[in-house]
VEXDREN-2710 file (C-alpha; in Angstrom, 1 decimal):
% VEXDREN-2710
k/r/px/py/pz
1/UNK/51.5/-46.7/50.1
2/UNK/47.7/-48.0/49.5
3/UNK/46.9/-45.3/52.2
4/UNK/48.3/-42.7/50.5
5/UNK/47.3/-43.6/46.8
6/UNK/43.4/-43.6/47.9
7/UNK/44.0/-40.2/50.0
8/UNK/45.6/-38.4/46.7
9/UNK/43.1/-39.7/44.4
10/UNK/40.2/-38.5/47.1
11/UNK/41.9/-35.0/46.5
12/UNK/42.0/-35.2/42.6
13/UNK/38.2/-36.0/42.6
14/UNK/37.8/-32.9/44.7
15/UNK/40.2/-30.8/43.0
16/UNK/38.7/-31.6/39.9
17/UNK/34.7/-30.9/41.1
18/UNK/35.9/-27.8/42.3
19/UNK/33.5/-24.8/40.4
20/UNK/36.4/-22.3/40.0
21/UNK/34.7/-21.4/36.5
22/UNK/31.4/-21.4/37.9
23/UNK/32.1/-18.8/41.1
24/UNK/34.0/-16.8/38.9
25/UNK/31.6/-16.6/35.7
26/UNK/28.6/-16.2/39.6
27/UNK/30.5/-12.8/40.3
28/UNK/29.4/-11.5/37.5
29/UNK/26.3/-12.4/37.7
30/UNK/26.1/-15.0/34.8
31/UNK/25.3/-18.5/35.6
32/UNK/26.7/-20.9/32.9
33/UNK/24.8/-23.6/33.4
34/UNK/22.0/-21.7/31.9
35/UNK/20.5/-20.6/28.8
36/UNK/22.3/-22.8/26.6
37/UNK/20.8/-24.4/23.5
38/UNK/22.9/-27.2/24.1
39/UNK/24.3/-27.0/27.3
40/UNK/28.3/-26.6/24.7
41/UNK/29.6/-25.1/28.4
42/UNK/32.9/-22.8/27.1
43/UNK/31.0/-22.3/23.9
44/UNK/27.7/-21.2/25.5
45/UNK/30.6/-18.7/27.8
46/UNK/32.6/-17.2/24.9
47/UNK/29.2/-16.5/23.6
48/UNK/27.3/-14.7/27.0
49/UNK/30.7/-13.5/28.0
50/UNK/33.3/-12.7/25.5
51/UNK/36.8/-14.0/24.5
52/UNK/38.4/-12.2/28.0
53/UNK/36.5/-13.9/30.7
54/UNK/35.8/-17.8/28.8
55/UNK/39.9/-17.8/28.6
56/UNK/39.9/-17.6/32.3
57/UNK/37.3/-20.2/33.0
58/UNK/38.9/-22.3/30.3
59/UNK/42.5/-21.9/32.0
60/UNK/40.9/-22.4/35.0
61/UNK/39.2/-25.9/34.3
62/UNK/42.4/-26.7/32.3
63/UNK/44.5/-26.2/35.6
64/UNK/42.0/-28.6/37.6
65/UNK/43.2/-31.8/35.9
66/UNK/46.8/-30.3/35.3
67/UNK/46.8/-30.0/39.5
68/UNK/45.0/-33.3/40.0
69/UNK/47.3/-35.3/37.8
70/UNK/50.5/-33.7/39.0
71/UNK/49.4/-34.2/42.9
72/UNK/48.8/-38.2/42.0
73/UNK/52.1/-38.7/40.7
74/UNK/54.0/-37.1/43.3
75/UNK/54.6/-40.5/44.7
76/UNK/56.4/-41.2/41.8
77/UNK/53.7/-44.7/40.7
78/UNK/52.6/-44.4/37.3
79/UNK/49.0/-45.7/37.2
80/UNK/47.9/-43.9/40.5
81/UNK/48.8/-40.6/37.9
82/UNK/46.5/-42.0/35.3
83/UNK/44.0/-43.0/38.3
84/UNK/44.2/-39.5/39.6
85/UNK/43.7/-38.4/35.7
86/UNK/40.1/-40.7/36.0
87/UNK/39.1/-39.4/39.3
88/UNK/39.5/-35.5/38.2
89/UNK/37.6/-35.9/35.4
90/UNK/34.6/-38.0/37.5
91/UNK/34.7/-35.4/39.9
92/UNK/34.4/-32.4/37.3
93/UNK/31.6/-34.8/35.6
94/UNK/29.9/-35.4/39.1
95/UNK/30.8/-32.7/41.9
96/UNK/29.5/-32.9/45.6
97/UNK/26.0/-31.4/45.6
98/UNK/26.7/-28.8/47.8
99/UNK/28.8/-27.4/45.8
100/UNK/26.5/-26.6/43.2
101/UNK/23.2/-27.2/44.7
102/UNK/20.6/-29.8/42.6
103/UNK/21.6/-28.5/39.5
104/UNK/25.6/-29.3/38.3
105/UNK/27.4/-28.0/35.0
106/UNK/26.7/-30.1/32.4
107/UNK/29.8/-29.0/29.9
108/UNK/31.5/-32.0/28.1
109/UNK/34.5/-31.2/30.3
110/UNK/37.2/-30.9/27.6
111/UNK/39.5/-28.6/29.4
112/UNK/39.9/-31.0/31.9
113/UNK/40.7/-33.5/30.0
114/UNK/43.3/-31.5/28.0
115/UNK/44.9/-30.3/31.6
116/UNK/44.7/-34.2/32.7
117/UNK/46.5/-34.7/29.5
118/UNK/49.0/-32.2/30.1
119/UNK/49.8/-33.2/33.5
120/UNK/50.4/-37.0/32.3
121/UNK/52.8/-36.0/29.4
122/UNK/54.6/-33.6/31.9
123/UNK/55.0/-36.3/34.6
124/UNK/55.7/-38.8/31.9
125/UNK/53.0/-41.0/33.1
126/UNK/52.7/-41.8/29.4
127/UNK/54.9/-40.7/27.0
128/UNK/54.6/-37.3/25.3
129/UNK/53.1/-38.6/22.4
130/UNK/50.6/-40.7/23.7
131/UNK/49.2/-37.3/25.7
132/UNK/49.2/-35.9/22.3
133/UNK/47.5/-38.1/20.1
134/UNK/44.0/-37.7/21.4
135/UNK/44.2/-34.4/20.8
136/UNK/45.1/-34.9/17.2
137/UNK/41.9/-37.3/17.1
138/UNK/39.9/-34.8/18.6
139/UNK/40.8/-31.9/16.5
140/UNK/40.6/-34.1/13.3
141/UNK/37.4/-35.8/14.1
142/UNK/35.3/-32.2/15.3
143/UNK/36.7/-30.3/12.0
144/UNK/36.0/-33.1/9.5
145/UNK/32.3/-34.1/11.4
146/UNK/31.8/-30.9/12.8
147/UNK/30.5/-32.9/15.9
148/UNK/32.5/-31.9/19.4
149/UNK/31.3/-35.2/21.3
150/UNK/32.5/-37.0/18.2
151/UNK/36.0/-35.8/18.3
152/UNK/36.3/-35.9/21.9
153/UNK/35.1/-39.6/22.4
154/UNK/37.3/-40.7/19.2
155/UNK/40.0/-38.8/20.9
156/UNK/39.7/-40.7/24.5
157/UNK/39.0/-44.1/22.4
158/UNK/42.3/-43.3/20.4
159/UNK/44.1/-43.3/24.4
160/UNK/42.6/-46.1/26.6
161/UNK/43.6/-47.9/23.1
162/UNK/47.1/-46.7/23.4
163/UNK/47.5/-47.2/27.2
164/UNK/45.9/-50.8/26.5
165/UNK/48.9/-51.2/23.9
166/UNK/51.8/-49.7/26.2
167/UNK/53.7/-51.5/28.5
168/UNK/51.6/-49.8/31.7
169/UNK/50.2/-51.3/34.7
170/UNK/46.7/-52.9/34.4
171/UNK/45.0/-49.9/36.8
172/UNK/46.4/-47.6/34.2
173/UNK/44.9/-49.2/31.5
174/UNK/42.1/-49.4/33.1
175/UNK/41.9/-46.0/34.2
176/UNK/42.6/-44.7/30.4
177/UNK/39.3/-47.5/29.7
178/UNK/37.7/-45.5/32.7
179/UNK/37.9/-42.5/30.8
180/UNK/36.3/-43.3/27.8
181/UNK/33.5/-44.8/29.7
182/UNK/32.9/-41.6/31.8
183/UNK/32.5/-39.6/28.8
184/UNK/30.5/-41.7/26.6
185/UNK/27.8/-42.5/29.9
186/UNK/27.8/-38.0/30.3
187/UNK/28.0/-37.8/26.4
188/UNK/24.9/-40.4/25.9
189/UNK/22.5/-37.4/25.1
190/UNK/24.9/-35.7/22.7
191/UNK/24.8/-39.1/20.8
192/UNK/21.0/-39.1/21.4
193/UNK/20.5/-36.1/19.7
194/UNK/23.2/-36.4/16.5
195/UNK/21.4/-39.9/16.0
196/UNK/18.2/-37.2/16.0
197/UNK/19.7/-34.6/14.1
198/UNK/19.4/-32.2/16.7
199/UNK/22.6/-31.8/18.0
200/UNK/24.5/-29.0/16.4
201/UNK/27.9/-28.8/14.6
202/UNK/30.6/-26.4/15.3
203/UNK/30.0/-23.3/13.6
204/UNK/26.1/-23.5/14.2
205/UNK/24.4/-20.5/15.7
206/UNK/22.9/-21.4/19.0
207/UNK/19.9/-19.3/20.3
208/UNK/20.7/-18.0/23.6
209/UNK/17.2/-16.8/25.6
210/UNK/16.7/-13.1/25.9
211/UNK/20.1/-12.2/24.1
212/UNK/17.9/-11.3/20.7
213/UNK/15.2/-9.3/20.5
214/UNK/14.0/-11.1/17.3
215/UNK/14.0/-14.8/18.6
216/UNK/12.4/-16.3/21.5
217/UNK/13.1/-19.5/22.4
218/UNK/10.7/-22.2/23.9
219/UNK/10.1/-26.0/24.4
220/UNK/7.2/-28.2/24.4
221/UNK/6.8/-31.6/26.0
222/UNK/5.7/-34.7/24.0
223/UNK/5.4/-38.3/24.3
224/UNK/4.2/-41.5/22.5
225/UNK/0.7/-42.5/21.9
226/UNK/1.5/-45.9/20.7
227/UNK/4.6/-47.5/20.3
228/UNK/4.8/-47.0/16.8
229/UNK/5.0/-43.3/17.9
230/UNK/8.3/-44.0/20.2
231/UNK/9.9/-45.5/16.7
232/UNK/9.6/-41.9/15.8
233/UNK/12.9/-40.7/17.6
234/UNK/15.8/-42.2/15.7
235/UNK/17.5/-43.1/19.0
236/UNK/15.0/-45.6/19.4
237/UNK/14.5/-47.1/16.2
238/UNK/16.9/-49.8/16.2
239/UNK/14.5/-51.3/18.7
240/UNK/12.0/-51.6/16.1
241/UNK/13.0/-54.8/14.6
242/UNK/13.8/-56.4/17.5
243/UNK/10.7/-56.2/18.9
244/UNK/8.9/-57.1/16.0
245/UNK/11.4/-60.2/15.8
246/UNK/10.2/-61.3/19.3
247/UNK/13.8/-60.6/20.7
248/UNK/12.8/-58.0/23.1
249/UNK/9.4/-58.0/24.4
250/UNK/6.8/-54.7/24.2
251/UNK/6.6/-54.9/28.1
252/UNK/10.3/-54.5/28.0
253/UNK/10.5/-51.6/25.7
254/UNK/7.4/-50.1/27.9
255/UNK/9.5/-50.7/31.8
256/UNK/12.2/-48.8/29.3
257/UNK/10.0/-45.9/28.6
258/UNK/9.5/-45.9/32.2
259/UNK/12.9/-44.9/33.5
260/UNK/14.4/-42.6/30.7
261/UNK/14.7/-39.1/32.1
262/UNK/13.4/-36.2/29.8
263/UNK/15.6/-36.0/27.0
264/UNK/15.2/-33.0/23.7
265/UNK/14.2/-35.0/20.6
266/UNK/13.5/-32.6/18.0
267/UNK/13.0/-28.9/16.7
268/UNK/10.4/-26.9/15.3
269/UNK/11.9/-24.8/12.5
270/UNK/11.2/-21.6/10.5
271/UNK/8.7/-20.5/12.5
272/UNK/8.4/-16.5/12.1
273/UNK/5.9/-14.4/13.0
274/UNK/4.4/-11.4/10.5
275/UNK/6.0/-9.2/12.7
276/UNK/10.1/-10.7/11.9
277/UNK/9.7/-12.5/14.9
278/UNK/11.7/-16.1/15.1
279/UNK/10.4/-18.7/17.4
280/UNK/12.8/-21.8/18.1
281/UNK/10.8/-24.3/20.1
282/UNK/12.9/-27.4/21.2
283/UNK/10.7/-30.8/21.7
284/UNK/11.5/-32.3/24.5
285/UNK/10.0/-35.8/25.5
286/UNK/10.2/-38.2/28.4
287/UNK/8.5/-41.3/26.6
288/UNK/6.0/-42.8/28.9
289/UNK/2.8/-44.2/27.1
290/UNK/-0.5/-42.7/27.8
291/UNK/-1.6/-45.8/30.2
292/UNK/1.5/-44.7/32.6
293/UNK/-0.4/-40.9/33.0
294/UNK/-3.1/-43.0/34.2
295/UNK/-1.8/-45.6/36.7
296/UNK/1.1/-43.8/37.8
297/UNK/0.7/-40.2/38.0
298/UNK/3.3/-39.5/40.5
299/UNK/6.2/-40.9/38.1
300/UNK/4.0/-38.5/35.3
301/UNK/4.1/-35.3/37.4
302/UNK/8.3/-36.1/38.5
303/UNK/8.9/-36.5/34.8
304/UNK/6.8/-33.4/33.7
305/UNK/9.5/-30.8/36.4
306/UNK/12.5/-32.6/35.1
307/UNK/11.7/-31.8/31.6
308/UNK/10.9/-28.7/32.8
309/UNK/14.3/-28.4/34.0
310/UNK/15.8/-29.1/31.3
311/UNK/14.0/-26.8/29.1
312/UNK/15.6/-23.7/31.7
313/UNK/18.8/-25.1/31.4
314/UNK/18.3/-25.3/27.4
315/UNK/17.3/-21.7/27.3
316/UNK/13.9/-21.5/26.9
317/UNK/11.6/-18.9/28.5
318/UNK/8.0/-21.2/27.8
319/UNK/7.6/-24.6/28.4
320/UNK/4.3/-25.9/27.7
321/UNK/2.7/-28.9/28.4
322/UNK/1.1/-31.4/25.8
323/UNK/-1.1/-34.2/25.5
324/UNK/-1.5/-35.7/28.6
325/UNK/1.4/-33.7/30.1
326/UNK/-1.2/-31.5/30.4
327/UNK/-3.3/-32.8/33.1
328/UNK/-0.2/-33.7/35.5
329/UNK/0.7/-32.0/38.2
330/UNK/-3.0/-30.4/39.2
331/UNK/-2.6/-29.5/35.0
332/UNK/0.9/-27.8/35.3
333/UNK/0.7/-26.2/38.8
334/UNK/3.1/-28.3/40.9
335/UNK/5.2/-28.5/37.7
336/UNK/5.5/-24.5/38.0
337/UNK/5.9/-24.6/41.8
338/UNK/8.7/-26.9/41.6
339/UNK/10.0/-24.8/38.7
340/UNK/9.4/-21.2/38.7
341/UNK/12.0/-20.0/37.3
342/UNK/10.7/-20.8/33.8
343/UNK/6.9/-20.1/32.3
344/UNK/4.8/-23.2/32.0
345/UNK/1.6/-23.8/30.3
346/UNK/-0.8/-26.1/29.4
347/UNK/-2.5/-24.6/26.8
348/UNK/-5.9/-24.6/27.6
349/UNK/-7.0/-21.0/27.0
350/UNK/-5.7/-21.3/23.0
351/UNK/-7.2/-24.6/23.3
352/UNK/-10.8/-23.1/24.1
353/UNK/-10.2/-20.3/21.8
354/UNK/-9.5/-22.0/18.3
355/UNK/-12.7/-24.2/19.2
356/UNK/-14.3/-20.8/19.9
357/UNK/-12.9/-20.2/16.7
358/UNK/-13.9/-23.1/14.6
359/UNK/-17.6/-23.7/16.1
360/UNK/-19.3/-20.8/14.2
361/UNK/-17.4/-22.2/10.6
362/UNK/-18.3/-25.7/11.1
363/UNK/-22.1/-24.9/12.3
364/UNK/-22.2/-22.4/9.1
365/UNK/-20.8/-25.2/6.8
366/UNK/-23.2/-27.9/8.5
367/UNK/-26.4/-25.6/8.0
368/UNK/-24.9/-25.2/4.0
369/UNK/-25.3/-28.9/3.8
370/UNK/-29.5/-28.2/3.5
371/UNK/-30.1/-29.5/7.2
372/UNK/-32.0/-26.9/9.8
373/UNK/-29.7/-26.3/12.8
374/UNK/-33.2/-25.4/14.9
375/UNK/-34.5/-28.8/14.0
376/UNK/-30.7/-30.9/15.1
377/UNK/-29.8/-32.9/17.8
378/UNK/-26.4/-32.4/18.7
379/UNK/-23.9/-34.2/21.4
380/UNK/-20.8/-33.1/23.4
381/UNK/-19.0/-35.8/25.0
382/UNK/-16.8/-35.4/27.7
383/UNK/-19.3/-32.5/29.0
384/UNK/-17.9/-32.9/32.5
385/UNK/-14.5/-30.9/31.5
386/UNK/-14.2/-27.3/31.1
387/UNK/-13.4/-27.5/27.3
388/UNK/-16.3/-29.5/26.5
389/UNK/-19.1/-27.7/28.7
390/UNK/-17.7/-24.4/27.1
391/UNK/-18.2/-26.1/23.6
392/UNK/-22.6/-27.1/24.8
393/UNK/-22.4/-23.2/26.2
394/UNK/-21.8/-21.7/23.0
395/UNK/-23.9/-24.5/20.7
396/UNK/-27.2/-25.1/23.3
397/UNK/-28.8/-22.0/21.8
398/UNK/-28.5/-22.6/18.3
399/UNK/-29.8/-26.7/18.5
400/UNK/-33.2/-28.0/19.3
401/UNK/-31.9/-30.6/21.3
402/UNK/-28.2/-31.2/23.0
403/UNK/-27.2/-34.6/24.5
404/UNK/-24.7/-34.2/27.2
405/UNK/-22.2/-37.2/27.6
406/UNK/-20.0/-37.4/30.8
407/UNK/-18.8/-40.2/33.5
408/UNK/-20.3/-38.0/36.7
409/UNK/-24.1/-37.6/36.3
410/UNK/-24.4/-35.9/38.8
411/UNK/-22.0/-32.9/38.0
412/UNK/-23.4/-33.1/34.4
413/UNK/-26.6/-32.5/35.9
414/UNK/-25.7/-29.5/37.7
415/UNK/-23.9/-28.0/34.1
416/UNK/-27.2/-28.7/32.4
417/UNK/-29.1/-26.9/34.9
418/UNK/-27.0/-24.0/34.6
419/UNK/-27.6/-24.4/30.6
420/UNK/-31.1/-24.7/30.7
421/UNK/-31.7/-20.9/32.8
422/UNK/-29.6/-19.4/30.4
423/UNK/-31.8/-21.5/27.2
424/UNK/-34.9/-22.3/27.7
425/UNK/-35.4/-23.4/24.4
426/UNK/-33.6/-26.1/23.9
427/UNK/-34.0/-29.6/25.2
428/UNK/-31.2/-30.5/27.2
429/UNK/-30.8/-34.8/27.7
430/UNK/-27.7/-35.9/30.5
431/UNK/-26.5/-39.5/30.5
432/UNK/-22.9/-41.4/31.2
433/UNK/-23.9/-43.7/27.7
434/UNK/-22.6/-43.3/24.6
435/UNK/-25.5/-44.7/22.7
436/UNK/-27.5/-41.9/22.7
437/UNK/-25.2/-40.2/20.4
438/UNK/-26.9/-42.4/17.3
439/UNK/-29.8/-39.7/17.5
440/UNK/-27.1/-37.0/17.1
441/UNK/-26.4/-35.4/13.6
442/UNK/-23.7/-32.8/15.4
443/UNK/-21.1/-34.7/17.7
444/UNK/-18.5/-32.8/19.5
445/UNK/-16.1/-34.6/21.7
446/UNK/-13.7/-33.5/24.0
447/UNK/-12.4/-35.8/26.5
448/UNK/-9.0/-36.9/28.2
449/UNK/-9.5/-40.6/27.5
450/UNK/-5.9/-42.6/26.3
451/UNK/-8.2/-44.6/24.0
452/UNK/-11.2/-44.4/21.7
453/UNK/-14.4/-44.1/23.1
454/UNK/-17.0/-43.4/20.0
455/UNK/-17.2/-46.6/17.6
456/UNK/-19.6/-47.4/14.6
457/UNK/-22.9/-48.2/16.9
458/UNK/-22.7/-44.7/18.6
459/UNK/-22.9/-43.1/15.2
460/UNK/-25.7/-42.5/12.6
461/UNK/-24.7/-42.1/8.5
462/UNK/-24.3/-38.6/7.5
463/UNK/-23.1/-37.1/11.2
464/UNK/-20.4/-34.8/11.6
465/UNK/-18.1/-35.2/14.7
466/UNK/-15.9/-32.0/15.8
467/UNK/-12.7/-34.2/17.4
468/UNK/-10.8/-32.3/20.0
469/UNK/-10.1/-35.1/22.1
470/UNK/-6.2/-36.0/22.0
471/UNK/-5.4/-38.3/21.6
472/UNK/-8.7/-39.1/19.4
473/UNK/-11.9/-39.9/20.7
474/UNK/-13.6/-41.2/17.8
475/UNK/-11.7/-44.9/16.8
476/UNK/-10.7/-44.8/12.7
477/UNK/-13.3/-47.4/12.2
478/UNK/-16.2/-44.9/12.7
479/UNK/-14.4/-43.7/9.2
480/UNK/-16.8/-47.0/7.5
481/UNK/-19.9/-45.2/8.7
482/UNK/-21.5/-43.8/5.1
483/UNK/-21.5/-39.9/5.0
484/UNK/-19.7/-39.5/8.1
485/UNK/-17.5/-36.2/8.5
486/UNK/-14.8/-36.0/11.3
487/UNK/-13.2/-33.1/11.6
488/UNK/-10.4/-32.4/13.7
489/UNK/-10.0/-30.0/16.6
490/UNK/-7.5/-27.5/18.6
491/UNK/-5.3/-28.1/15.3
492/UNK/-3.3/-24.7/14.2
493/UNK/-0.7/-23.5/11.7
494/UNK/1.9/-21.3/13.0
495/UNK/3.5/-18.5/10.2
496/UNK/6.6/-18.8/8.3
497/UNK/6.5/-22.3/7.2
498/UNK/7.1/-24.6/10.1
499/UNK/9.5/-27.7/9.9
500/UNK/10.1/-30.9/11.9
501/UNK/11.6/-34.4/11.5
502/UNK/8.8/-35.1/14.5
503/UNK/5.3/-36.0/13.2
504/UNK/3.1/-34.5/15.6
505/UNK/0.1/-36.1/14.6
506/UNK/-1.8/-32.8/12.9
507/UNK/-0.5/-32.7/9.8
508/UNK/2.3/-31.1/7.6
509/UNK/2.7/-27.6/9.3
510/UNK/0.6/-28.0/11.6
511/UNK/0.4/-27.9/15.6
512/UNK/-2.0/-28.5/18.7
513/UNK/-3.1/-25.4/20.0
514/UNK/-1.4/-26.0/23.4
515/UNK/1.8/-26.1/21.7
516/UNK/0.9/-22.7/19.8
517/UNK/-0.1/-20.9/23.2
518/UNK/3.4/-22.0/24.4
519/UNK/4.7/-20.0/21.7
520/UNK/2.3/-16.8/21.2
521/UNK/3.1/-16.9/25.0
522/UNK/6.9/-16.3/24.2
523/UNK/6.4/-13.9/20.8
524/UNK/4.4/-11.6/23.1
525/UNK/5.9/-12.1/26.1
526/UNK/2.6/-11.9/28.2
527/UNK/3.2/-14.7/30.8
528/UNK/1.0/-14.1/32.9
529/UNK/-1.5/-15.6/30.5
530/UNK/-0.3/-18.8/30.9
531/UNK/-3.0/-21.5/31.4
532/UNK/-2.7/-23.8/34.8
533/UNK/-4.9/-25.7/36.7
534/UNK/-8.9/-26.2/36.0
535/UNK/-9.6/-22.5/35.7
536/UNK/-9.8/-20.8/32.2
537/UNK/-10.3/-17.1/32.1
538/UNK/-12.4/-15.8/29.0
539/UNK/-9.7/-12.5/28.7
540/UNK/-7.2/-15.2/28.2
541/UNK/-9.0/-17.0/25.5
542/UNK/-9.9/-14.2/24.0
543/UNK/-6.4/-13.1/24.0
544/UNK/-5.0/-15.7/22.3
545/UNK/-7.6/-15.6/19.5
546/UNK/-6.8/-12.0/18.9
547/UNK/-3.1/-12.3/19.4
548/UNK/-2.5/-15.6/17.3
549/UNK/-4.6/-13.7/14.3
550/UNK/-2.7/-10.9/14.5
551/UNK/1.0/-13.0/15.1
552/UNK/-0.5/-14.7/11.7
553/UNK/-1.3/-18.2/13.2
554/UNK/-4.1/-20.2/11.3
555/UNK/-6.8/-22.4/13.0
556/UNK/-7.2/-25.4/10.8
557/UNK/-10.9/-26.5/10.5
END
């Protein structure tokens, strides 16, 4: 009998993982795993398909669990029914790879749980009313909350508690238990999100990628600069106190960070272009600290795809890259090679351009001040990057002297003898110290450093600094220093009147310019100006200035 109870719950899991939805919804060319704000599975159907064909997938999920159940109690043993109910709904949760390839459904299952259900009240398993009740729960819970994986976790509590109270077999209670633990492990980003406010209610409209021609939909990767920046996702934020308690440790909340899979943490909202355009961006963030993109960049780069991954499967048609997601991966190309299915930038063209943008403003305001632009010394730090070097291109002719600050001497060397063909007429000073930048009125710094690296001593009263380094190069303290000006770079304001429960760090309304490429890239639907690897073209900076003026997008200086 043990035989035979093992074999027929080895055929519910497989009846259960079997994609009859999925090959049928595949004949006709629509793959419902994708495109989905939310990944609401017969929702995200009815709405690419229509009523006629989401029926049949729903009917035909339904009838997995109906089957699976009805095959485990055809040896006439109650809990191997309920067991069989369990092991359907595992295997619809978790099929074989190779029946779906590296990418499974990721619906909440319902209808399989409603034909499980079925099948137990039919084989009376449990009694009729104990098959029913969940339902009840559910439909009670979702209409009152308006929250799907609400109802259907209240509902599957609202069994194994029933079961648990019946006169059944412990495997069937356990097996009811089983349940509820399935769905609240495959439901733990749902709960994520409602915790975030992200996660919609029923009734909500859902952008679907490509099915309106006046929204685009994109996402955008974050993470923490400090820890008081992972606090910022409400999921998290009953950690707070016990760390601060000493009951868990930061190093525990860091090996944490470490292991959590990309996961969709907020929304940008009300973003329209002057053209009617809607943008939905999705933020999306795998929270690993910026000391983990230095020491392990291998864990940085496999973290970078799966987020990309999971912004295809929400939908999106950009996925850009931001703070030090930006540098992973050769800066975003092995994260397009893994994924090309979906656009992927790291926004270093915009990047360039709204410092193109800003230079001649902040030079004009600087010479307004009574001080002789001929006559200053100026500094870029980080000159060994492209974004810097293009930053002492455009300000070496208009400055008597420019200090170039970088770790490599030698390639600085070879970027100021390029500079000093083209301008003969300025002094042009290399060095891998940061001291020299106390003889600079005009410091701009661009760098890729997780920490501060201009303090009080490197500055002199009265200096402005041009801060496109992010996170910041220059340390708050240099704020003490009298008549010092720091002005921050890359910032921009997208049109309509942007939203977010997410503080980005740039200020109300306000984004980095990498994000902003990510979604001038979408409005305009030019992707092949995407910015990857070390290379920036000067069309594509040029056409994101252009574009992002005429799209209505502000530089902030």
């Amino acid at each position: 009998m043990l035989f035979v109870s093992m074999l027929l719950l080895a055929v519910a899991f497989l009846v259960g993982s079997a994609p009859v939805g999925h090959t049928l919804l595949a004949r006709v060319g629509v793959d419902g795993r994708m495109h989905s704000a939310y990944n609401l599975g017969v929702e995200n159907v009815l709405r690419r398909v229509g009523p006629g064909l989401a029926l049949t997938t729903a009917l035909l999920d339904a009838a997995k669990g109906f089957v699976a159940v009805l095959m485990a109690a055809s040896i006439q043993v109650p809990e191997v029914a309920v067991l069989g109910a369990l092991a359907a709904y595992l295997g619809h949760l978790n099929p074989p790879p190779r029946l779906y390839g590296p990418m499974p459904p990721r619906g909440r299952g319902n209808l399989v749980l409603l034909g499980v259900l079925a099948g137990l009240a039919v084989t009376q398993a449990v009694p009729l009313w104990a098959a029913a009740l969940p339902v009840v729960v559910y439909a009670a819970v979702s209409g009152y909350w308006g929250f799907v994986t609400l109802g259907t976790l209240s509902g599957l509590f609202a069994f194994a508690l029933t079961v648990g109270l019946l006169p059944t077999p412990v495997p069937a209670k356990l097996a009811a238990l089983g349940l509820l633990i399935a769905a609240t492990w495959r439901f733990k980003e749902n709960l994520g999100r409602i915790l975030d406010g992200t996660e919609p209610r029923l009734g909500d409209a859902v952008p679907l990628a490509g099915q309106r021609a006046d929204e685009v939909v994109t996402a955008f990767m974050i993470h923490p600069m400090t820890l008081e920046n992972f606090w910022q996702a409400r999921r998290f934020a009953w950690l707070r106190p016990l760390v601060e308690r000493g009951l868990v440790s930061e190093a525990s909340v860091r090996d944490l960070a470490r292991t959590l899979r990309p996961m969709k943490v907020g929304e940008l909202h009300g973003i329209r272009t002057v053209d009617g355009k809607s943008i939905r961006c999705y933020l999306l963030s795998s929270p690993l600290l910026p000391d983990v993109f230095r020491d392990d960049p291998e864990l940085a780069t496999r973290r970078a795809i799966e987020g990309a991954r999971l912004a295809r499967e929400l939908g999106a048609e950009v996925f850009g890259l931001g703070a030090f997601w930006s540098v992973v991966g050769n800066k975003g190309l092995d994260v397009q090679a893994a994924v090309p299915e979906i656009t992927i930038t790291n926004g270093g063209a915009y990047t360039s351009g709204t410092i193109k943008a800003a230079i001649p403003g902040i030079l004009e305001h600087f010479a307004a001040t009574g001080r002789d632009l001929r006559e200053a010394t100026a500094a870029v730090v980080g000159a060994n990057g492209v974004v810097a070097f293009g930053i002492a291109r455009t300000i070496a002719p208009q400055v008597k002297r420019l200090i170039m600050v970088g770790r490599d001497l030698e390639r600085l060397e070879r970027s100021a003898a390029t500079l000093r063909r083209a301008v003969k007429d300025t002094e042009i000073i290399t060095t891998t110290s940061y001291d020299g930048l106390r003889e600079a009125a005009l410091i701009f710094t661009a760098t890729s450093d997780p920490n501060p690296v201009i303090f009080p001593q490197h500055v002199q009263p009265g200096a402005w600094i041009f801060d496109e380094g992010r996170p910041a190069d220059v340390d708050e303290s240099v704020r003490t220093v009298p008549g010092v000006r720091i002005i921050p770079g890359g910032v921009v304001r997208p049109p309509g009147g942007m939203t977010s429960h997410i503080d980005l760090q740039f200020g109300e309304g306000a984004v980095p310019a990498c994000l902003a490429e990510t979604l001038i890239i979408a409005a305009t639907g030019e992707h092949g100006r995407k910015s990857l690897g070390q290379q920036t073209l000067s069309e594509n900076i040029n056409f994101f200035v252009e574009e992002a003026h005429k799209l209505g997008f502000e530089v902030v200086d």
